[in-house]
C-alpha positions in Angstrom: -18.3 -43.5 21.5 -16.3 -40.6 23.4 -13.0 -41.9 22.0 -14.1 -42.2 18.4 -15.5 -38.5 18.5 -12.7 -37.5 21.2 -9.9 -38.1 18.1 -12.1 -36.3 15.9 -12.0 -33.1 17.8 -11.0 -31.7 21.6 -12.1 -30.4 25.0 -12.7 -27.4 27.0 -13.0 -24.7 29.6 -11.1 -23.4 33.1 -7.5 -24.7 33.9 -7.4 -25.8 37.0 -6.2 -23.6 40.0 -5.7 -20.4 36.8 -8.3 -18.7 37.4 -8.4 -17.3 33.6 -10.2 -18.3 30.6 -7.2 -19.4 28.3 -8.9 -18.5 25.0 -9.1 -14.9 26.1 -6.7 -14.3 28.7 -9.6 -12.6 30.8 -10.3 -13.7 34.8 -12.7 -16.1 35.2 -15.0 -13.6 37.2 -15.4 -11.5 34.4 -16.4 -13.9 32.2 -18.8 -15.7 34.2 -22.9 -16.0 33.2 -26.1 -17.3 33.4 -24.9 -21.1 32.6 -26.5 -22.5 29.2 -27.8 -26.3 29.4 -30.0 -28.1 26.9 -32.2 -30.0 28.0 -32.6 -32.3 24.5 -30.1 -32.9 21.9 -32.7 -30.6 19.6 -31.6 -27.7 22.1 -28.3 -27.8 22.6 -27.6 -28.3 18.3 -30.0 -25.1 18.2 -27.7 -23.7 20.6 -24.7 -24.6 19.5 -25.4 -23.8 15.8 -25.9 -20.1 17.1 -23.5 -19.7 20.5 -20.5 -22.3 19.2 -18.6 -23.0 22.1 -15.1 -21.4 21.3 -13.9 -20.4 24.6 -13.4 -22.6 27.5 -15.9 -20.4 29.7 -18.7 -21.3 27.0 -17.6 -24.9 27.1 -17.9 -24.9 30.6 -21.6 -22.8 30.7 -22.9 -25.2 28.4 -21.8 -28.3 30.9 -21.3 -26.6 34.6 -18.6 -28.7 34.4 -14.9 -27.3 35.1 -12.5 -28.3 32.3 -9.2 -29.3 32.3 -5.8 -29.4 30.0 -5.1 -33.0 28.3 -2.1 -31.3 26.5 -1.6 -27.5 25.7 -4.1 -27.4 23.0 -6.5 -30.2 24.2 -9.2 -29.3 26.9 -12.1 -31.6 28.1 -14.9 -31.9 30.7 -15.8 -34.7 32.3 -19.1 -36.6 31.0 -22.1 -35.0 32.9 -26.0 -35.7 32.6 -27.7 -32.4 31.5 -31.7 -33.7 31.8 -33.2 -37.2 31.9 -33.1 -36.8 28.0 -29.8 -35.7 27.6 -27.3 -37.6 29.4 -23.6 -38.6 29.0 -22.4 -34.8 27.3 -18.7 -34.1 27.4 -17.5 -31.1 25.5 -13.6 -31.7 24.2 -12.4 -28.3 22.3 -8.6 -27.7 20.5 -7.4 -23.8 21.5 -3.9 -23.0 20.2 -2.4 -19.3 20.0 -4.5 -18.2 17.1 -7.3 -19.3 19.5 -10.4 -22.0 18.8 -9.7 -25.0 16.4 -12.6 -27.1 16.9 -15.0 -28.4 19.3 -16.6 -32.1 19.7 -19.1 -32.8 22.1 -20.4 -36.5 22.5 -23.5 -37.3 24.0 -26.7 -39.8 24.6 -30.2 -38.8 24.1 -33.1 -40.5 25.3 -34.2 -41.6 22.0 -32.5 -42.3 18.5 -32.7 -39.5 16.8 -31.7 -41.0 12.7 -30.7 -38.7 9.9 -33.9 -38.8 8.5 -35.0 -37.2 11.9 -32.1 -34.2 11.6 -32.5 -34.0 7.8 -36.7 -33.3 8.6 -36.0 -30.3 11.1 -32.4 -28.9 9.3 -32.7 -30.0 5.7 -30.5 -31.5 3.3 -27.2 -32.7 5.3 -24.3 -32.5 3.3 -21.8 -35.1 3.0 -19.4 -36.4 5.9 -17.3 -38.9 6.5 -16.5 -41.7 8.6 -14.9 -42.6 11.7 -12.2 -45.9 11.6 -14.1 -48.5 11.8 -14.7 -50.9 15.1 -16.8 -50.7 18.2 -17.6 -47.5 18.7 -17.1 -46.0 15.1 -19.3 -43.0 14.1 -20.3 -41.4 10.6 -20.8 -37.5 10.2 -23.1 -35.2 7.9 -22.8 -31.9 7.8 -25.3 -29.7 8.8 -26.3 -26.1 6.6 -23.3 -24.4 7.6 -23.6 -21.5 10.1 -21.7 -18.1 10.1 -19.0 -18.8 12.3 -17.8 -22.4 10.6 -18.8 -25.7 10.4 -21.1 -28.0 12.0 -21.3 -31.7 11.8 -23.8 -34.3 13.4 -22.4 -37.7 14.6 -24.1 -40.9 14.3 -23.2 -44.6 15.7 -22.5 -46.4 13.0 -23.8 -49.4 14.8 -27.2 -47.7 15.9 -27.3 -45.3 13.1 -28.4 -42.9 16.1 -27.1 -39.2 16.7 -24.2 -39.3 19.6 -22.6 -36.0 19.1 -21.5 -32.7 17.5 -18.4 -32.1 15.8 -17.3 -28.2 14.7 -14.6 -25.9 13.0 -14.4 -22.1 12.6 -13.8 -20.6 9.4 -10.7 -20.7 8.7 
């Protein structure tokens, strides 16, 4: 599941040993906040679809986990479990010099939550697309598109279940 979504989008948050957030430039100190975890997957799409997580120091808020570099535009944290009904979440974000590219976060929630179950509480999806196909391939639909971008909601193709977010700014 994370490597299907993890090719779809990219990682987040803190260099390690920098001590600055690398989508702003700005010490780490001055950045840092009351930390933002979901406990549900209902939360953290609520909160994502209003507080995207563009910077590395939001990436890392929403986990508590530290991230680090996979290559000079990929960031990740490591898989942690938010609540009993949110477990598995691992934020991987794409920063380049023009700043955020896109975010994916993969995740397990207590329950499958279908399409039919995100199409009830956020509408009509829009079309997606899908994953390659084998193991752990995924399908997306887009949800109604928020200010900043785009937002997608991932689904097992297996399970039909929801196992992550995938988003883009406006470009």
């Amino acid at each position: 599941m994370a490597g299907t979504v993890a090719a779809l989008a990219v990682g987040v948050v803190m260099l390690a040993g920098c001590g600055h957030d690398e989508a702003n430039g700005t010490p780490a100190s001055a950045q840092e906040s009351e930390k933002v975890m979901p406990t549900t997957a209902w939360e953290l799409i609520d909160h994502i679809a209003a507080n995207p997580p563009d910077t590395t120091t939001k990436a890392e808020q929403l986990t508590g986990q530290d991230s680090y570099a996979v290559t000079d535009y990929r960031f990740e944290t490591e898989s942690v479990d938010l609540s009993p009904e949110l477990s598995q979440v691992k934020v991987m974000m794409g920063l380049n010099e023009d700043g955020w590219t896109f975010t994916a976060i993969d995740f397990t929630p207590n329950e499958c939550i279908t399409e039919d179950d995100v199409a009830h509480r956020y509408g009509q999806l829009g079309d997606g697309y899908v994953m390659p196909p084998g193991p752990n391939a995924t399908y997306s639909r887009s949800l109604p598109p928020p200010s900043w971008g785009s937002l997608r909601v991932m689904f097992s193709a297996d399970s039909k279940c929801l196992v992550g977010l995938s988003m883009e700014p406006t470009s």
